[in-house]
C-alpha positions, 0 to 999 in steps of 0.5 A: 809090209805085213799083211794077212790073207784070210781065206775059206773053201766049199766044196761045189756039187762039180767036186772044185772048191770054192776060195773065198779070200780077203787081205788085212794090212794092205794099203789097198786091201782086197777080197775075192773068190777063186775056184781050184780043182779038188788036188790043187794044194792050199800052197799053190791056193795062196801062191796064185791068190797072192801072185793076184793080189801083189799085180793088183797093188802094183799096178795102176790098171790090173786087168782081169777075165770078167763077164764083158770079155769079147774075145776067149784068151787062154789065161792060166789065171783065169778062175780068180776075181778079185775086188778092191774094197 
């Protein structure tokens, strides 16, 4: 499958950036925004958004962190959203 991930940073007044990011070719494509600390590498950026991206596609029900969480779950994954289109 050939898909691209198109992706774009600010930087926030906290020193974090913020990653917005969309897909091209995907048979779902997505778009999102993550948030990444200032020494986190683009690599590690676009491994997590698409390790995101690939759980999303493969799966009938991908659950992510959102405003509605009843409960604090410590998840290594949980400064990303992500959306379909």
């Amino acid at each position: 499958m050939d898909s691209k991930l198109k992706l774009s940073s600010k930087k926030l007044k906290s020193g974090k950036f913020q990653v917005n990011f969309s897909t091209i070719g995907l048979s779902q494509e997505c778009y999102g925004y993550m948030l990444a600390e200032a020494q986190t590498s683009v690599n590690e950026v676009i491994e997590k958004i698409n390790r995101h991206v690939y759980a999303m596609q493969s799966s009938d029900r991908y659950y992510q962190r959102n405003l509605f969480s009843l409960s604090k779950k410590k998840v290594s994954s949980g400064s990303i959203m992500i959306f379909k289109r």
